[in-house]
N, C-alpha and C positions, 0 to 999 in steps of 0.2 A: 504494500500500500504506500501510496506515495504521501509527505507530510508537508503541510503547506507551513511555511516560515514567517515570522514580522519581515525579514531582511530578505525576502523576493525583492531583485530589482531588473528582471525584466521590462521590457517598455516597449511599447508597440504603437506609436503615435502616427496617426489616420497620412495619408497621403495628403499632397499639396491641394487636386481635385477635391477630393473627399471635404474638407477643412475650406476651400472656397464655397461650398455648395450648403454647408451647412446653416441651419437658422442663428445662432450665434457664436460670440466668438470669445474672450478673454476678457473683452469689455465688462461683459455683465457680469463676470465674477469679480473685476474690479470694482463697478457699482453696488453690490452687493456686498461686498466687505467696506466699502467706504461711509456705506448708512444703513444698516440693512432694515431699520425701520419706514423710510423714504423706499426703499427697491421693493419691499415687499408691499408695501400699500401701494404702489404703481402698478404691480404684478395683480393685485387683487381688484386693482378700477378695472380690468380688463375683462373682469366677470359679472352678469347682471347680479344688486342686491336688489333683494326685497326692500332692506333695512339697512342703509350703509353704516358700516364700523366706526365705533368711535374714536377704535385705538388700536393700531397695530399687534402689538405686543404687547403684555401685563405679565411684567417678570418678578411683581409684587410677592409674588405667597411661591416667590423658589425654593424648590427644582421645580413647581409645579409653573407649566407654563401657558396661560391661555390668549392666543390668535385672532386679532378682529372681532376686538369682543365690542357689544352690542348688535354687530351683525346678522342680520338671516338674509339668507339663500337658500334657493333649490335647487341643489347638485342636479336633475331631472332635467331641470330647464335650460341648466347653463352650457350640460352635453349633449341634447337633443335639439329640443323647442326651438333658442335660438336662433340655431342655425338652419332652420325650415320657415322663420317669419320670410314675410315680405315685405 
């Protein structure tokens, strides 16, 4: 049986094609580490609410951590519905 290690350092980074063609790029994980309260409530305007959030993150009562709170959405609508209006 083979044993997977911490210190695998193989590496297998996509082709130039591959890496042009794709949705994003290094940016976003730059943006994302620079605010990631600001990148994830950009991430989330991108979905219909019912009830938009008041607050990104509530890291009040850690480890426990609760996401767009005030918010309601229908997961249902935001992967179906939407995308059949006219």
């Amino acid at each position: 049986m083979t044993e997977t290690t911490a210190d695998h350092r193989d590496s297998y980074p996509p082709t130039a094609a591959f890496a042009a063609a794709a949705n994003a790029d290094a940016t976003l994980y730059q943006r994302a580490t620079a605010d990631r309260d600001a990148f994830w409530g950009e991430q989330a305007d991108r979905l219909h609410w019912y009830r938009s959030f008041d607050q990104v993150l509530d890291w009040s009562a850690a480890p426990v951590a609760r996401w767009f709170v005030g918010g309601t959405l229908n997961v249902a609508y935001n992967c179906v519905d939407r995308h059949v209006l006219d």
